[in-house]
N, C-alpha and C positions, 0 to 999 in steps of 0.2 A: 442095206437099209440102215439110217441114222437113226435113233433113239431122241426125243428130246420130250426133256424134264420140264416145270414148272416157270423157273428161271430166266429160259429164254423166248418163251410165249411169252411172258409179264415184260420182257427188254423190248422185244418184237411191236407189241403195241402202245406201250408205256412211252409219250414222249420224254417223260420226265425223268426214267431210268435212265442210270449213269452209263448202262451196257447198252441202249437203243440202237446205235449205230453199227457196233458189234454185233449185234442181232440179227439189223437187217442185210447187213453183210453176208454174214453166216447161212440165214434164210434162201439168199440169192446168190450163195455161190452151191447152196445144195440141190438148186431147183437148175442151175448153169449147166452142173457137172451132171445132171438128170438122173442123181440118186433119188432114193424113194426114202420117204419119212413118213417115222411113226412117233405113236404115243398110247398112253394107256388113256381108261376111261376116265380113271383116278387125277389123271393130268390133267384132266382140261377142264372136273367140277373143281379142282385147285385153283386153275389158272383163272376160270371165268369168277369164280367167286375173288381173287383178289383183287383183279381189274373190277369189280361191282365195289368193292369196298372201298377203294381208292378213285375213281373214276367215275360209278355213276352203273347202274342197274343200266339203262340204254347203250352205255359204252360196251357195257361186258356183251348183252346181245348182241350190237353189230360185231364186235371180234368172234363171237361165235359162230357168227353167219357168214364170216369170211373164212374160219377155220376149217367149217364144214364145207364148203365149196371146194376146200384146194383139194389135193391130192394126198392127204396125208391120211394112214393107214390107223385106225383103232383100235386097239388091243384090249377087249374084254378079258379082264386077270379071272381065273377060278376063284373057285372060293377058297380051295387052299392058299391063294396066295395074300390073301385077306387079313 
């Protein structure tokens, strides 16, 4: 199971990040190889709120609506990890 942070969810949809193509790359050789990817909850009110700041409220909910479709696994942190 991959891990992915803040970073390359914001490359992943971001066409105007400098990492976008690296991304989708990355994205599509992890889905190739038929690893499994995760994230925390924490990741993706990051993720979606920066793609809202830069991009547009409508933008961040359709990357949310595509996020939650795929395959990728959720990780609810405890509160100790908080």
């Amino acid at each position: 199971m991959i891990f992915v942070d803040t970073g390359p969810f914001v490359a992943k949809y971001d066409v105007s990040d400098v990492r976008h193509a690296d991304a989708l790359r990355g994205f599509g050789r992890i889905a190739a190889e038929g690893n499994r990817w995760a994230t925390s909850s924490f990741v993706l009110c990051e993720t979606l709120t920066l793609l809202a700041r830069f991009a547009g409220g409508a933008f961040a909910a359709q990357a949310g609506r595509l996020v939650a479709s795929s395959s990728l696994t959720v990780i609810e942190p405890e509160s100790s990890d908080r």
